[in-house]
C-alpha positions, 0 to 999 in steps of 0.5 A: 519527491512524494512520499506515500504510505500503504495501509492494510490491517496488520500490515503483513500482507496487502501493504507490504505487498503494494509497497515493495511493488510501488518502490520497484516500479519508481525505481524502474521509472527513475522517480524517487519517493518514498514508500513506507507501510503501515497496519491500522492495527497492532497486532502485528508490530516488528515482524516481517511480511506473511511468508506468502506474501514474501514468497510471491513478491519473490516470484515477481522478481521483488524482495521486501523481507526488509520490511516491518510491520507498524502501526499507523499514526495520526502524524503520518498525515502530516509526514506523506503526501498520500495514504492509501488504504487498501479497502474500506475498513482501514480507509475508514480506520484512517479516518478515524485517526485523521488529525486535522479536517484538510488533511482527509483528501491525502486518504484515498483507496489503493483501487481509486488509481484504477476504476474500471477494475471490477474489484474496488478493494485489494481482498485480504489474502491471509486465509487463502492460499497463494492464489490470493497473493497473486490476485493482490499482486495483480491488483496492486501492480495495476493500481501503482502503475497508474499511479505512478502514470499519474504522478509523472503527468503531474510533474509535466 
């Protein structure tokens, strides 16, 4: 089982987002991981995802008003296989709270699983409008399929 975490800056967005996507399509596939997410900043501990982006993961079938907004750790380094930050700022944010040195490679940007997407960073949807939740969705769904792809080719 692999354990991966999804990483934006409050945590009420892109990263709710990508988890509720990656959890639904390992349950389609059968794969059992687990999925958590989590800000590199604060200011946004224990509320629940953007209304926004609730209301466009409901649009796409999914739901992920179970999940709270946290801030993350240097221990989660030890606790998931894989961080995946949504865009260089909070990739950056993750290493500087990096514990130890062998564990920098478990940091990785979400769009590295997809690099012929022109966009290298899942852009923050909070000051848009719903067509920036749909372009993360997009974004992420393609980014969490091929990483699903890569870990089921993993397993072989």
């Amino acid at each position: 089982m692999k354990k991966i975490l999804l990483v934006c800056m409050g945590n009420i967005c892109r990263s709710p987002m990508a988890e509720g996507i990656l959890r639904d399509l390992a349950k389609a596939r059968g794969l059992f991981i687990t999925t958590d997410s989590a800000g590199t900043i604060n200011s946004h501990v224990g509320e629940a995802p953007d209304h926004r982006a609730v209301a466009c993961m409901v649009r796409h079938g999914s739901d992920i008003s179970d999940l709270r907004a946290r801030q993350v750790k240097p221990k989660d380094f030890h606790e998931f296989d894989l961080l995946l930050a949504m865009d260089r700022d909070n990739l950056e944010g993750l290493l500087r709270i990096v514990p130890e040195a062998e564990l920098i490679p478990k940091a990785k940007l979400m769009m590295d699983y997809v690099p012929t997407y022109p966009m290298r960073e899942v852009p923050d949807p909070y000051f848009g409008g719903d067509e920036g939740f749909e372009a993360v969705h997009k974004m992420v769904t393609a980014a969490c399929t091929n990483l699903l792809n890569k870990l089921e080719a993993d397993a072989r």
